[in-house]
KEGUTI-986999 format. One record per residue: x, y, z of N, C-alpha, C in turn; residue in one letter; residue number from 1. Coordinates in Angstrom, 3 decimals. Layout:
% residues N
+----------+----------+----------+----------+----------+----------+----------+----------+----------+------+------+
|      n_u |      n_v |      n_w |     ca_u |     ca_v |     ca_w |      c_u |      c_v |      c_w | resn | resi |
+----------+----------+----------+----------+----------+----------+----------+----------+----------+------+------+
|        X |        Y |        Z |        X |        Y |        Z |        X |        Y |        Z |    a |  NUM |
...
+----------+----------+----------+----------+----------+----------+----------+----------+----------+------+------+
% end
This chain:
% residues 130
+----------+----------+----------+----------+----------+----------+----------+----------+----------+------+------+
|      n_u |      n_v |      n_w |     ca_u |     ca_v |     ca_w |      c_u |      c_v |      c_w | resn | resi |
+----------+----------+----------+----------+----------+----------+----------+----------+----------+------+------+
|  198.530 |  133.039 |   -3.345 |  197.273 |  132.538 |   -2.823 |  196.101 |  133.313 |   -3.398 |    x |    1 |
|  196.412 |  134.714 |   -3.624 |  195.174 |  135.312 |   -4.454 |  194.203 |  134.886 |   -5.322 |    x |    2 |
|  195.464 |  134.343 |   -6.545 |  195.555 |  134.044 |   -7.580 |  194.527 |  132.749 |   -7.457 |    x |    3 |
|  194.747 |  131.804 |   -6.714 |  193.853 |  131.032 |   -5.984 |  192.804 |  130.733 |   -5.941 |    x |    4 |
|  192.896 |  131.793 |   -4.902 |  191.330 |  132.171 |   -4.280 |  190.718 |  132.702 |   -5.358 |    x |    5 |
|  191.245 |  133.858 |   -6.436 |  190.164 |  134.146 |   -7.488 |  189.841 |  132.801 |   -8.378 |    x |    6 |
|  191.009 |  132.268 |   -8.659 |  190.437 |  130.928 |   -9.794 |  189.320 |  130.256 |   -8.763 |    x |    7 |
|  189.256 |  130.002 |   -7.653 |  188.087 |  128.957 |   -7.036 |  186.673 |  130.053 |   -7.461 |    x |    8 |
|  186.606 |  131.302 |   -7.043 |  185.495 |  132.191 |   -7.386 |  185.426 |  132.065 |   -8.915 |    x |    9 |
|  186.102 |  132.379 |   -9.519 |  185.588 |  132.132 |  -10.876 |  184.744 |  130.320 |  -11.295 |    x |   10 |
|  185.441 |  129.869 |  -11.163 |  184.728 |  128.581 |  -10.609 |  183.111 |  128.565 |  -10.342 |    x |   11 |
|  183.007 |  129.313 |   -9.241 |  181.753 |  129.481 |   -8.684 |  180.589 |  130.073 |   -9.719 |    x |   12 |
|  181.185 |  131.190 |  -10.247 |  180.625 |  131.993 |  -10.561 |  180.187 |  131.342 |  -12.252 |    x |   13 |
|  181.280 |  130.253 |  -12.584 |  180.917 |  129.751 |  -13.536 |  180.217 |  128.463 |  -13.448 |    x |   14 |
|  179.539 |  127.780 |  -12.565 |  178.778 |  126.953 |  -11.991 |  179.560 |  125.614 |  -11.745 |    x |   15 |
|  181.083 |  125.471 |  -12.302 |  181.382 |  124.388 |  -12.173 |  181.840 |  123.874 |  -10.419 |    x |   16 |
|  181.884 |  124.936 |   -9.513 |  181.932 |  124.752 |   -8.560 |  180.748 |  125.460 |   -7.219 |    x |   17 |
|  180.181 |  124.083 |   -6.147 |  179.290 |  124.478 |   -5.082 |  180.231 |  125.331 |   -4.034 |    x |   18 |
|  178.957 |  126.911 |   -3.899 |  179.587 |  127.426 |   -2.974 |  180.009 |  127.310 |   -2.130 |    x |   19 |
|  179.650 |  125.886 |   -1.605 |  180.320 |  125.438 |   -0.388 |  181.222 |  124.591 |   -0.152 |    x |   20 |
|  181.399 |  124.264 |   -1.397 |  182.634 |  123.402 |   -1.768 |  183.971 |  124.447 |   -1.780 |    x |   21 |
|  183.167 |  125.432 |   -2.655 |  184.797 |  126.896 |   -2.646 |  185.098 |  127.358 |   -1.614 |    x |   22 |
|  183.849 |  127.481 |   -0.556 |  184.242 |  128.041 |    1.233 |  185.387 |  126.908 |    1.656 |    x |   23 |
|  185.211 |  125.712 |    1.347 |  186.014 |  124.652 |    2.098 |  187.525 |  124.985 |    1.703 |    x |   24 |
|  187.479 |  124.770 |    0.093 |  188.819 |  125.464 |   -0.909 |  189.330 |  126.533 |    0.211 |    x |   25 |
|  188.463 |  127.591 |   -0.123 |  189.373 |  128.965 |    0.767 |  189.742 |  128.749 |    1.760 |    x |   26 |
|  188.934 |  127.927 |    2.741 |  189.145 |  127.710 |    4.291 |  190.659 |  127.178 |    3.810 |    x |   27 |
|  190.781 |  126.024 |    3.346 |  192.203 |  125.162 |    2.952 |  193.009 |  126.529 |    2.881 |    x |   28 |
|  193.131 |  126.877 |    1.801 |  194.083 |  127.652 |    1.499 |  194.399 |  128.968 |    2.111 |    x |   29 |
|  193.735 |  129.535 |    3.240 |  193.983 |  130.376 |    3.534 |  194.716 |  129.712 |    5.035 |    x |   30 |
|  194.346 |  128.244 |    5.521 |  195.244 |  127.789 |    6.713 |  196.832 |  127.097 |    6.084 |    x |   31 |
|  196.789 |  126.761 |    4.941 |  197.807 |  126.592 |    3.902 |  198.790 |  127.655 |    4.316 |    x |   32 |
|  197.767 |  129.033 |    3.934 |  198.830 |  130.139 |    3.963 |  199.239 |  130.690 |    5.092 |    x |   33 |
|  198.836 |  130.467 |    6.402 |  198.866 |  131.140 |    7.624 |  199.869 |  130.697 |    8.061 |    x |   34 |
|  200.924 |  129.037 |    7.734 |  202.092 |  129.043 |    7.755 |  203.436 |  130.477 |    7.695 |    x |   35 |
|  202.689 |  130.648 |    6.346 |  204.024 |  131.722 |    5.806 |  202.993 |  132.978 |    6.693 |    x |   36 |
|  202.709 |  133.538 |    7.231 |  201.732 |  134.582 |    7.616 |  202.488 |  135.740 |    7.207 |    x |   37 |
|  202.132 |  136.686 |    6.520 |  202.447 |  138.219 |    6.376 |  201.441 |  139.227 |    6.966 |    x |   38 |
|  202.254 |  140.095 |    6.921 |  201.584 |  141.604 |    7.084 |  200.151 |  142.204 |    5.672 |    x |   39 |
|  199.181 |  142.556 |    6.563 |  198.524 |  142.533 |    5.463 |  198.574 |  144.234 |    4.984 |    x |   40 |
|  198.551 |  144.335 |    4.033 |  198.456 |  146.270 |    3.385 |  197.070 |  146.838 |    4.635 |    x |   41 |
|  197.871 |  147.860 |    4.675 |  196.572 |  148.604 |    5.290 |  195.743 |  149.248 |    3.766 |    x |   42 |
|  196.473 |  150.000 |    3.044 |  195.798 |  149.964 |    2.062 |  194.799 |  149.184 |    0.802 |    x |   43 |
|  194.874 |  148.131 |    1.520 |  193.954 |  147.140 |    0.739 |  192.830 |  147.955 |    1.216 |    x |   44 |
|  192.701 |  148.103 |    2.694 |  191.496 |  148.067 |    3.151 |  191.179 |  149.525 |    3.324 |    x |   45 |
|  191.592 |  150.639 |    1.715 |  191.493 |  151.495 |    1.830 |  190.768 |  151.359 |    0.516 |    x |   46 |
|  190.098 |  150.329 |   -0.561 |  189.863 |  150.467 |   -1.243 |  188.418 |  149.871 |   -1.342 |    x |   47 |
|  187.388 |  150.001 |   -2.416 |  186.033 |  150.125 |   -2.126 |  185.331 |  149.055 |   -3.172 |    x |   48 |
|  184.297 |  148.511 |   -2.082 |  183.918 |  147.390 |   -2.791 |  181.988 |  147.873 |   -3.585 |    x |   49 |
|  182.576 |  147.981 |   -4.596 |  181.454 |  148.486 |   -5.739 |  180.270 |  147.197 |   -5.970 |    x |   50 |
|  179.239 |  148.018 |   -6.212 |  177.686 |  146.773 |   -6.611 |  176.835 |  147.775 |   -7.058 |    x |   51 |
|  177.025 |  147.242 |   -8.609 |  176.346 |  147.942 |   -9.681 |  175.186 |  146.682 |  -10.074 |    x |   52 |
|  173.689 |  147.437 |  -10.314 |  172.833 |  146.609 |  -10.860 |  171.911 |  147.132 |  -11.880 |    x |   53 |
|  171.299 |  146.462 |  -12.954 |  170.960 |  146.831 |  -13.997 |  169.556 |  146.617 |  -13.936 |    x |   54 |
|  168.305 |  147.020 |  -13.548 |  166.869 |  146.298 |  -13.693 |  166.668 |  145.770 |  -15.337 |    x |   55 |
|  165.405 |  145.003 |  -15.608 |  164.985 |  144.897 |  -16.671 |  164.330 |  146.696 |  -17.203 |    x |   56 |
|  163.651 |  147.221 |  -16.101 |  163.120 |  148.187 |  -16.449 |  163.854 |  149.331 |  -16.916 |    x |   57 |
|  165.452 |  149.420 |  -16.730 |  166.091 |  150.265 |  -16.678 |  166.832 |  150.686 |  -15.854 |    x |   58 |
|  166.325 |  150.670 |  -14.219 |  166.947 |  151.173 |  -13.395 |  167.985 |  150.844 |  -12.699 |    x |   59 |
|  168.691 |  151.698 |  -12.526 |  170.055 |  151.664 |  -12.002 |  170.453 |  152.151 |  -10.766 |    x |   60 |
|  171.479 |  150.901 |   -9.742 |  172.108 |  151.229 |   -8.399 |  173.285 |  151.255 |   -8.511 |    x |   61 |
|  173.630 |  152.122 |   -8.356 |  175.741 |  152.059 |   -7.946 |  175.618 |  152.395 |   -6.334 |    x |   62 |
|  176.142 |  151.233 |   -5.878 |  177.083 |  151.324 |   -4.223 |  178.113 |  151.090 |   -4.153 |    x |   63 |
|  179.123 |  152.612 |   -3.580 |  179.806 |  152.217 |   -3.468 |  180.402 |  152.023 |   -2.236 |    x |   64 |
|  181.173 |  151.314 |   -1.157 |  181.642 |  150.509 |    0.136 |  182.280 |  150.773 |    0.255 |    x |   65 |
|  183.309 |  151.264 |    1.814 |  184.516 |  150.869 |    2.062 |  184.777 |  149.740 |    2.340 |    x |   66 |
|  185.444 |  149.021 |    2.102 |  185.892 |  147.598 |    2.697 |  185.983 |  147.757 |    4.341 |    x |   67 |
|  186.888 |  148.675 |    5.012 |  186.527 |  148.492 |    6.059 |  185.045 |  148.416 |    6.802 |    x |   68 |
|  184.143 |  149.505 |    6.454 |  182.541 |  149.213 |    6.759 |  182.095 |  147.708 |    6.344 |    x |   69 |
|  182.280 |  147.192 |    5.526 |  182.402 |  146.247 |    4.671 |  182.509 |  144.689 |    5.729 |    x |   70 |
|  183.047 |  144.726 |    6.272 |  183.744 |  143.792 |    7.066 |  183.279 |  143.973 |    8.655 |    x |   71 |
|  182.128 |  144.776 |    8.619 |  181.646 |  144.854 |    9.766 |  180.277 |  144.815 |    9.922 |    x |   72 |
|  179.823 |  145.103 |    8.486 |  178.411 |  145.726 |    8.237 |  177.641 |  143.982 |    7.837 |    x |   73 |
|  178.386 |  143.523 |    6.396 |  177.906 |  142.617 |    5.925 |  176.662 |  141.892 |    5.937 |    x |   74 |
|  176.922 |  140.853 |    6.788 |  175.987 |  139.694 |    7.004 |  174.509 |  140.756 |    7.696 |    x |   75 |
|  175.144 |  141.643 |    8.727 |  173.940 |  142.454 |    9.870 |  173.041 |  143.518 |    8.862 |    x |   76 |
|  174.133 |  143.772 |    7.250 |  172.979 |  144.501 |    6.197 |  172.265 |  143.616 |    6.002 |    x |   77 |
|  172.657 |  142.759 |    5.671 |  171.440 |  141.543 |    4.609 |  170.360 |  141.623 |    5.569 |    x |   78 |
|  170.654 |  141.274 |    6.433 |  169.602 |  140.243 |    7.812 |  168.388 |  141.697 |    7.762 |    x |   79 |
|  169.099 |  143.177 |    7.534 |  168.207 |  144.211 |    7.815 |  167.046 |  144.170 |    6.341 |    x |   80 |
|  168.102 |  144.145 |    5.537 |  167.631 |  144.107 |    3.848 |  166.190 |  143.327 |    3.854 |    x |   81 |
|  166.421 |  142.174 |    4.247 |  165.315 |  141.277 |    3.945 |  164.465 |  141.630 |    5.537 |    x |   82 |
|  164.349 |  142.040 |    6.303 |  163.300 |  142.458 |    7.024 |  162.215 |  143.564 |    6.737 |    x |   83 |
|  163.268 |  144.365 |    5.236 |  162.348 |  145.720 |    5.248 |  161.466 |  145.020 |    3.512 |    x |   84 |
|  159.979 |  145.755 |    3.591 |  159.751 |  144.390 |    3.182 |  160.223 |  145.357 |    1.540 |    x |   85 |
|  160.728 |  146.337 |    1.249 |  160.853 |  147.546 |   -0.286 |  161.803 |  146.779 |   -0.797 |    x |   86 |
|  163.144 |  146.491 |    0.499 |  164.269 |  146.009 |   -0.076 |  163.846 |  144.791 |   -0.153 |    x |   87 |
|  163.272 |  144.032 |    0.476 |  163.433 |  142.038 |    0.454 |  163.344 |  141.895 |   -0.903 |    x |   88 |
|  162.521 |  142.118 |   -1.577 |  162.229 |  141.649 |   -3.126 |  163.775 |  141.201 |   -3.666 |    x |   89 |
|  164.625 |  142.552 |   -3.484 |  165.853 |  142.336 |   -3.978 |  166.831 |  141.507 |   -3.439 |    x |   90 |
|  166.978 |  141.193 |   -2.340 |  167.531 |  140.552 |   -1.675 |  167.317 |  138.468 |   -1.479 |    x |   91 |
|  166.056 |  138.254 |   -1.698 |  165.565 |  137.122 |   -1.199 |  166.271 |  136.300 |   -1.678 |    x |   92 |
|  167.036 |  136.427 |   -3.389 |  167.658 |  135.263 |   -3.443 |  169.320 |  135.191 |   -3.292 |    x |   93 |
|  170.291 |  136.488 |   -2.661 |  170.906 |  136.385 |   -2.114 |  171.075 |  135.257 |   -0.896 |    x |   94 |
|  172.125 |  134.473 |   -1.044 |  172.826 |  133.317 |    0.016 |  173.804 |  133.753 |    1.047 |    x |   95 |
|  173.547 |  133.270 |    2.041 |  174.506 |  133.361 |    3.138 |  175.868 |  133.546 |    2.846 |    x |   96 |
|  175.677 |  131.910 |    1.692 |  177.273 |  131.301 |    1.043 |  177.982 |  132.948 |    0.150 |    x |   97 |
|  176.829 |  133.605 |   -0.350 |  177.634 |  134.558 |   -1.723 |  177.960 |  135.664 |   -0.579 |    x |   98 |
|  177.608 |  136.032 |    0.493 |  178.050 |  136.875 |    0.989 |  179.226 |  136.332 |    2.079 |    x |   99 |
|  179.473 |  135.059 |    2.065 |  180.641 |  134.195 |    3.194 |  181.639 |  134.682 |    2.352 |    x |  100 |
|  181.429 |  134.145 |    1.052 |  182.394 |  134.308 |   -0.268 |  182.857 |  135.596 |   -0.747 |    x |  101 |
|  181.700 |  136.532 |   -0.389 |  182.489 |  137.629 |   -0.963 |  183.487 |  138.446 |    1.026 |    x |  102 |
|  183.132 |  138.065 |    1.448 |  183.383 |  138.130 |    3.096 |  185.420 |  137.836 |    2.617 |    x |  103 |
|  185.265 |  136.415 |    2.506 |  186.289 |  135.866 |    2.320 |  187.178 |  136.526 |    1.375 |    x |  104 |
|  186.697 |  137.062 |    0.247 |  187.285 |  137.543 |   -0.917 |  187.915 |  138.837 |   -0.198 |    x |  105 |
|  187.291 |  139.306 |    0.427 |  188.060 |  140.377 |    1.124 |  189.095 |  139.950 |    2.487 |    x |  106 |
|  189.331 |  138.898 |    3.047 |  190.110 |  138.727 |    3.501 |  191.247 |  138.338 |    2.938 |    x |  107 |
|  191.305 |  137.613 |    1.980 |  192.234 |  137.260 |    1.202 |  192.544 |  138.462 |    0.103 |    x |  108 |
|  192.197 |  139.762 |    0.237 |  192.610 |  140.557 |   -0.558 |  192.751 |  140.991 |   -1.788 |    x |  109 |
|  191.491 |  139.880 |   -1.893 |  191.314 |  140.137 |   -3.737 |  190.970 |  141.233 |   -4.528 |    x |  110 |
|  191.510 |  141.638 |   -5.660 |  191.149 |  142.997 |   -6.093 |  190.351 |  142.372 |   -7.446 |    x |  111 |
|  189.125 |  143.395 |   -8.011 |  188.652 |  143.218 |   -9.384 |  187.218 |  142.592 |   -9.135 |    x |  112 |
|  187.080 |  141.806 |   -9.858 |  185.519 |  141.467 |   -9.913 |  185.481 |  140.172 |   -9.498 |    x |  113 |
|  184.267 |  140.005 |   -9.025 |  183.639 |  139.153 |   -7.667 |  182.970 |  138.269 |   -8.244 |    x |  114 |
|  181.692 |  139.184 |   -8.604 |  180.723 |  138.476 |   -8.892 |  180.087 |  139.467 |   -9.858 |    x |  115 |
|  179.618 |  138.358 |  -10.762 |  179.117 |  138.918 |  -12.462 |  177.434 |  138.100 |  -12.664 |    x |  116 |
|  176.437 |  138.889 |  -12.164 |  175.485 |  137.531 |  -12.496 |  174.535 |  138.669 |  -13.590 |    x |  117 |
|  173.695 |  137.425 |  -14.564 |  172.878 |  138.015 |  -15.699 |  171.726 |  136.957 |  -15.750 |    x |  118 |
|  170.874 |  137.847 |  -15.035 |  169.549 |  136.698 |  -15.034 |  168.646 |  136.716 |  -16.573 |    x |  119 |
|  167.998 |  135.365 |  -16.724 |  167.015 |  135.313 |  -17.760 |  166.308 |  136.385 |  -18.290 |    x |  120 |
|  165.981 |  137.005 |  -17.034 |  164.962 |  138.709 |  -17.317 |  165.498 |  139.879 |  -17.736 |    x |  121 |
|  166.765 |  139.633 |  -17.691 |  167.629 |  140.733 |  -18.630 |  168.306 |  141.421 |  -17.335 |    x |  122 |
|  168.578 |  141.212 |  -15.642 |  168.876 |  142.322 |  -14.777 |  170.457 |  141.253 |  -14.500 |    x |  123 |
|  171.395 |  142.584 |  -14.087 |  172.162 |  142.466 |  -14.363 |  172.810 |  142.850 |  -12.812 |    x |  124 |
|  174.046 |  142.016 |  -12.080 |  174.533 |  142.454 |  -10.914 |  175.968 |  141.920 |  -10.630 |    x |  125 |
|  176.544 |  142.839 |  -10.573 |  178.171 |  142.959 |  -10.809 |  178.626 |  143.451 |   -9.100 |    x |  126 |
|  179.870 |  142.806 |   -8.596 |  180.600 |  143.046 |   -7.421 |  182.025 |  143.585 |   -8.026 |    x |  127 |
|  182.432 |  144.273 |   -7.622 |  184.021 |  144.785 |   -7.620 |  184.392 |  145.210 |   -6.853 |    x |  128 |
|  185.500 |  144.770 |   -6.238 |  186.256 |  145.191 |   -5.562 |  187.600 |  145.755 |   -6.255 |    x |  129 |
|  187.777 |  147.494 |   -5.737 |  189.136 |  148.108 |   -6.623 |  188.877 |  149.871 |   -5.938 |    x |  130 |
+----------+----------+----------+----------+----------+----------+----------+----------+----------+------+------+
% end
């Protein structure tokens, strides 16, 4: 099911698929999989979900996450992000959907890269999870 779930994100990430079309995908496939239900690693959720960004100007952020904070923090960072008005700039065109998706990506246990975006202006913003 991983395997899956990353081909639908790549998808996304390559425009041929709406993010909300891939939430539906995952939703499917993750009630698909709840048939066979397993044990999930505790150590998955010992590993850290990275967000590296590149400005045009130069400047550079590395964060790095635990997944567990991760899975609690999420959606309640953004909502803070875009209230403060230093961070909003960066944030505003972040979607509900890319953070459902990357939400999801961690339930389903995906390891490696998420999300790869390279805007017109030269800035650059990468997700990994590993």
């Amino acid at each position: 099911m991983k395997e899956e779930i990353s081909k639908v994100l790549t998808m996304v990430q390559e425009g041929k698929l709406a993010p909300d079309e891939a939430s539906e995908l995952i939703q499917a496939l993750k009630e698909k999989d709840s048939n066979s239900s397993t044990i999930k690693s505790s150590n998955y959720l010992d590993k850290m979900l990275k967000i590296r960004v590149l400005s045009e100007e130069g400047d550079k952020v590395n964060v790095n996450l635990p997944l567990r904070l991760i899975k609690v923090a999420l959606k309640t960072g953004l909502n803070i992000a875009t209230a403060i008005p230093e961070s909003a700039k960066y944030v505003k065109d972040i979607d509900v959907l890319d953070v459902d998706l990357i939400l999801q990506a961690i339930e389903s246990e995906l390891s490696g890269q998420i999300v790869d975006v390279e805007s017109n202006n030269g800035e650059k913003v990468s997700v990994v999870i590993e």
